[in-house]
C-alpha positions in Angstrom: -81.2 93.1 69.3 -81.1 96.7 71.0 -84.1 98.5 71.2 -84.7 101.4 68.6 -85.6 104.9 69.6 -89.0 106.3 69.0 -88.4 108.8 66.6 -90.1 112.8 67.1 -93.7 113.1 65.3 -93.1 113.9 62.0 -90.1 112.5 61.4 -89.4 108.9 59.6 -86.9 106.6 57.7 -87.2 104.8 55.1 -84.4 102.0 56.2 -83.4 99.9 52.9 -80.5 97.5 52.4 -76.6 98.8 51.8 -77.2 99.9 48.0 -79.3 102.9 48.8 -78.9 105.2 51.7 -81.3 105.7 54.6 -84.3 108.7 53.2 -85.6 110.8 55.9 -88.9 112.2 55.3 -89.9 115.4 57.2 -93.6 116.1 57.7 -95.0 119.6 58.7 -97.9 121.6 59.2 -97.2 123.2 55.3 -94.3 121.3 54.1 -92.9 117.9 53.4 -89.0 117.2 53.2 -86.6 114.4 52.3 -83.2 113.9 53.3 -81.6 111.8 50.8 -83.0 109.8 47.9 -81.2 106.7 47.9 -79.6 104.9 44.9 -81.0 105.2 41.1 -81.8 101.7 40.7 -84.3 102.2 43.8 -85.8 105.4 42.7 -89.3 103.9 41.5 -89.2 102.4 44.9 -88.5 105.7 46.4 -90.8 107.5 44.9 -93.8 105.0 46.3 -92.3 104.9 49.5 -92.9 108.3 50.1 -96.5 109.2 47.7 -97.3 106.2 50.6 -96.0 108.1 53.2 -97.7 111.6 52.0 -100.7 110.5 51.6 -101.4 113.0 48.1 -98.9 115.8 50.0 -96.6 117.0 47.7 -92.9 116.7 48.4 -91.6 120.5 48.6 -87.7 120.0 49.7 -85.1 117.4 49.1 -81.8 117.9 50.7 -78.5 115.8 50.2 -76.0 115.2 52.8 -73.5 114.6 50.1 -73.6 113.6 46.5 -72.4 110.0 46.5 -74.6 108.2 44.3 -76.2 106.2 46.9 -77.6 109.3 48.7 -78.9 111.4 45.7 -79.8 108.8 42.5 -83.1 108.9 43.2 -83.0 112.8 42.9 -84.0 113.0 39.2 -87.0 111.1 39.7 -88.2 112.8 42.7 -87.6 116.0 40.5 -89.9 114.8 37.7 -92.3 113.8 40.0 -92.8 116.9 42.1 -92.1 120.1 39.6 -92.3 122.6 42.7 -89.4 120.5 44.7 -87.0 122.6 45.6 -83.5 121.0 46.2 -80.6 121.7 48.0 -76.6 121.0 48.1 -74.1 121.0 49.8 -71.8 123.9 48.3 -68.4 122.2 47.5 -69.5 120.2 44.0 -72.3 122.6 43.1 -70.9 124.0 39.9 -70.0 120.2 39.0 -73.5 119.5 39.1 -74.2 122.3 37.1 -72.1 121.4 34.9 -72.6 117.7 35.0 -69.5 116.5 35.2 -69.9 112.4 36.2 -65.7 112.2 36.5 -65.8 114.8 39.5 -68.5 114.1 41.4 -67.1 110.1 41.3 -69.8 108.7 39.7 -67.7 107.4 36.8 -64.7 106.8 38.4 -66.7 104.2 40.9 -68.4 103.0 38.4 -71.8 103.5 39.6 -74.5 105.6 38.3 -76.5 108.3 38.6 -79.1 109.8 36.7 -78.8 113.8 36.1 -80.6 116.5 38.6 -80.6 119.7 39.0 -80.6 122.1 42.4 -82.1 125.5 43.3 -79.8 126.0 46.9 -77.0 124.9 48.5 -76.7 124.1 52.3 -74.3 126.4 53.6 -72.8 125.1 57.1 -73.1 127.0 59.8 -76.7 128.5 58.7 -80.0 126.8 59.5 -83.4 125.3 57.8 -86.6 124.4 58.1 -87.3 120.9 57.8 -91.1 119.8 58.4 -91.6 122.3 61.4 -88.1 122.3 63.1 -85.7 124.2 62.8 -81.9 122.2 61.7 -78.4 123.2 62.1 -76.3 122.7 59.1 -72.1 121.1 60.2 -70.0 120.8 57.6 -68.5 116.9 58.1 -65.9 116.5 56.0 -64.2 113.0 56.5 -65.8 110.1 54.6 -66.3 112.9 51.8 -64.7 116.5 52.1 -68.1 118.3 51.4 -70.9 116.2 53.4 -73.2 118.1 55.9 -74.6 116.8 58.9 -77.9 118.4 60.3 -78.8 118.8 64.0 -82.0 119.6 65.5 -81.3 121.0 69.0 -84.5 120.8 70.8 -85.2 117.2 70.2 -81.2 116.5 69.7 -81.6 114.8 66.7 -78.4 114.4 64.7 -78.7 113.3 61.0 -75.4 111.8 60.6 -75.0 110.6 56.9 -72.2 108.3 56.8 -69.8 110.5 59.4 -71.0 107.8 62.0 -73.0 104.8 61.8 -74.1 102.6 65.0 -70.6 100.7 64.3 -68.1 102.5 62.3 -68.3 105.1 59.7 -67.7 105.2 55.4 -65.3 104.4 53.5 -62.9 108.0 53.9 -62.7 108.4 50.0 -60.6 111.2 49.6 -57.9 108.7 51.3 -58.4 106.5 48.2 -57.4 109.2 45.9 -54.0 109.6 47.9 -55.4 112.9 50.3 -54.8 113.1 54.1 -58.3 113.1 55.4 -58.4 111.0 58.2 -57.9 113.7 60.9 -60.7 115.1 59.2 -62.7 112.2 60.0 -61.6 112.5 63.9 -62.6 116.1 63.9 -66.3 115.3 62.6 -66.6 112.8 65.9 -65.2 115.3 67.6 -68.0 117.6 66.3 -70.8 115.1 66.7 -69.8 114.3 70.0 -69.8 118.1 71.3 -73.6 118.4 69.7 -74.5 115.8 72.6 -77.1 114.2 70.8 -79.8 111.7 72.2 -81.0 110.1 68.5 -78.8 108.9 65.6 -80.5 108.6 62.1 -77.2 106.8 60.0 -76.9 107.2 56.2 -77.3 103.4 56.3 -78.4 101.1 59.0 -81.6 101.9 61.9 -81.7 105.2 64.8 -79.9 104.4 67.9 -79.3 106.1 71.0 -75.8 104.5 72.0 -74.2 107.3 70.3 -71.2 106.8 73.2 -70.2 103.4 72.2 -70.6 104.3 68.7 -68.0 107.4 68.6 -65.7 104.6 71.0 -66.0 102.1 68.3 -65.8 104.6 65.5 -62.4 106.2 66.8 -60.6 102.6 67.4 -61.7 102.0 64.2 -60.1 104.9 63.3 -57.2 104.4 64.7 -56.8 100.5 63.1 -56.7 102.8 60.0 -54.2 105.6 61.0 -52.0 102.9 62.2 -52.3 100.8 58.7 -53.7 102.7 56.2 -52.6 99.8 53.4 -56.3 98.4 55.8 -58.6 101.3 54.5 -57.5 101.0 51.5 -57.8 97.5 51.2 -61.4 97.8 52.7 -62.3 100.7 50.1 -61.9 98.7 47.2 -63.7 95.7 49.0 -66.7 98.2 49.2 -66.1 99.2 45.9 -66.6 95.4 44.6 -69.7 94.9 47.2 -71.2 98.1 45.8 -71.0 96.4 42.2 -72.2 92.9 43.3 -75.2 94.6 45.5 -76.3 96.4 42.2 -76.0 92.9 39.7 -76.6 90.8 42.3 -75.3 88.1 40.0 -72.5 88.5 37.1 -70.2 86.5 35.4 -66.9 86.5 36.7 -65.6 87.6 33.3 -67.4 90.6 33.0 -66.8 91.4 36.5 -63.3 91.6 35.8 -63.4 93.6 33.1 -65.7 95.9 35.4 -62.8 96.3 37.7 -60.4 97.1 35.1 -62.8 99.4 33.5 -63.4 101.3 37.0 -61.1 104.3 37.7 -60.4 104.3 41.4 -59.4 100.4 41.7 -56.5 100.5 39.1 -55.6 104.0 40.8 -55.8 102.2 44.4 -53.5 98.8 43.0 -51.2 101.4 41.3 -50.7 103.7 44.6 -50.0 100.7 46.9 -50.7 97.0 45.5 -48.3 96.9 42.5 -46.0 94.4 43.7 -49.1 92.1 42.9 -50.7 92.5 39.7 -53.8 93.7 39.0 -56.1 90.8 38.3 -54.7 88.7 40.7 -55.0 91.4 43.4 -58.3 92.0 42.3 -59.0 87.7 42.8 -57.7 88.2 46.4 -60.5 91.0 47.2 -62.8 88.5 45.5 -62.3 85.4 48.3 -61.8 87.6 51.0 -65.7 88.5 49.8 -65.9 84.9 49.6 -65.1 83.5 53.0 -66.4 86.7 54.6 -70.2 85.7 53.3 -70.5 88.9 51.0 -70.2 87.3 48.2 -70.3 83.6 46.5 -69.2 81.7 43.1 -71.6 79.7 41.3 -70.2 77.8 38.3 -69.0 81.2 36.5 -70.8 83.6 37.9 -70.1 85.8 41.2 -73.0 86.4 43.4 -73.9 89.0 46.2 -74.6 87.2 49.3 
């Protein structure tokens, strides 16, 4: 096991398994901020976590890197627990979320969940912010979702990374799955992070680490696995799509979990675009083994499992 960084005072994650992001709590001399609020079915633990953490602080910012639902369902919550939080955005789906509108920010057509919240800012890149008692830079890291932010603290050389990089690999580039060109984006971004030179990597998912070399080499092979055969991303989208599902249930009869995927926007729209030559419920069984014989997932009688 590599060793993992000590982290700058003040600063700390709260590391949970895939279904919820990475929260990054940010404690100053006269303020307390989280990056990040994991998914809704964790919020009641999110909200312990950090009343733990704070000690009787209040929590005065939350920030979101970008609004999949694993990084901001535990916003509500957070929200109702602190009325003086102020939270903030990234720019590109803000009127959606004033709106509320589940279809565009992806919520419905993943078929995941995500309890309403509101926001008082929105993180403009190129600007800064004041997170505990440093001051952040705000990138714009389009790639795994068009309007994701990264944050960078330069004196420390702490990079915030979401899910642009992880210690091996990156997410799921989504706006691939809906038929958009995004993967030079994705290069870009680990073009970006790379030029910020920083010594500390906090993931969206996954521990710190300092090997942020090897992980932009593995991260653009990766890459490149995927420019060469994109029918591989898109295979390895709906895969996550399915894990996603199974992480949340944990256990769920194989019946229903079919009609899930049916029920589920983006994998019909993924078998349609590329897999039609199969159809759809047997593609979908193919996914399911490859789970299978992988370890992520197991049968039992008539039930599907996450393992």
């Amino acid at each position: 096991m590599p060793s993992r960084p000590m982290l700058p005072n003040g600063i700390s994650v709260l590391e949970r398994g895939w279904l919820s992001s990475n929260s990054i709590l940010m404690v100053g001399r006269d303020s307390a901020a989280l990056i990040d609020s994991g998914y809704g079915l964790h919020a009641d633990q999110t909200l312990l976590l950090i009343q733990s953490t704070l000690q009787g602080r209040p929590l005065d910012v939350l920030l979101n890197t970008h609004l999949h639902s694993d990084h901001c369902g535990g916003n509500a919550a957070l929200q109702n627990a602190f009325p003086k939080l102020l939270t903030h955005i990234p720019p590109g789906l803000s009127l959606h979320v004033q709106d509320w509108d589940p279809h565009a920010l992806t919520y419905s057509p993943t078929g995941q969940s995500c309890p309403r919240f509101g926001f008082d800012a929105v993180l403009r890149p190129g600007t800064e912010i004041q997170l505990g008692d440093r001051l952040w830079q705000i990138h714009a890291a389009p790639g795994h979702d068009t309007h994701s932010v990264i944050l960078f603290e330069p004196e420390s050389r702490v990079l915030v990374s979401a899910d642009a990089l992880w210690e091996r690999g990156f997410g799921v580039v989504f706006p691939e799955l809906e038929g958009d060109d995004a993967f030079a984006a994705v290069s870009d971004t680990l073009d970006l992070i790379e030029s910020l030179r920083p010594a500390i990597v906090i993931p969206g998912h996954g521990s710190a680490f300092t090997c942020v070399d090897q992980s932009l080499a593995f991260a653009r092979q990766r890459l490149s696995g995927f420019v060469a055969n994109p029918i591989k991303h898109l295979t390895y989208g709906a895969k996550v799509l399915l894990k996603f599902k199974l992480l949340e249930a944990q256990s769920i009869a194989l019946t229903d979990f079919m009609a899930w995927t049916a029920a589920t926007p983006y994998l019909p729209m993924i078998h349609a675009s590329h897999f039609s030559a199969i159809e759809f419920a047997p593609w979908i069984e193919q996914l399911i083994q490859d789970l299978v014989r992988s370890g992520a997932a197991s049968r039992q009688g008539a039930d599907l499992r996450n393992a």
